[in-house]
Steps between C-alpha positions, in 0.01 A plus 500: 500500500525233269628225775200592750165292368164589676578118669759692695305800547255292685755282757675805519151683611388155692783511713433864574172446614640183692706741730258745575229254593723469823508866545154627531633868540725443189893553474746734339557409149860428559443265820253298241756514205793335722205238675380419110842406414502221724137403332558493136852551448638749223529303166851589336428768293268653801815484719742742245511847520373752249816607319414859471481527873666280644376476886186401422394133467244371231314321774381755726402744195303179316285423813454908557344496171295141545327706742327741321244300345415391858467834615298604269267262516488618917630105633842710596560831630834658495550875760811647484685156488289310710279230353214312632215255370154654450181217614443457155863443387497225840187359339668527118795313631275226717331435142 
């Protein structure tokens, strides 16, 4: 993961918590991987697919895996592929 800096960890994460501060009862994590797109827009090598398997994109995985700090730290919560903001991860993004 040589090509993804913690820079792009965070816009990617930003831009996560930018959807779902419109969606107060969070989204599927699909619905807010196709909106983020739009957002911050796959750099080149986050737009290529993993050449071992070959129908899934870097993008979606890289963001998936942004996440998990966030989670941890209880800003995001993540149920059975539905996301949604915590109040502290709505006051962590405000800040």
């Amino acid at each position: 993961m040589a090509e993804i800096t913690r820079r792009r960890q965070g816009e990617l994460v930003r831009g996560v918590f930018q959807i779902l501060l419109s969606y107060p009862d969070g989204l599927r994590a699909k619905d807010i991987l196709y909106k983020l797109e739009s957002i911050v827009p796959p750099t080149e090598f986050e737009a290529t697919y993993y050449s071992d398997q070959p129908n899934i994109r870097r993008f979606e995985k890289i963001v998936r895996f942004s996440t998990i700090p966030v989670v941890k730290a209880g800003w995001l919560q993540k149920d059975k592929g539905h996301w949604s903001l915590t109040d502290e991860g709505c006051k962590a993004y405000e800040r």
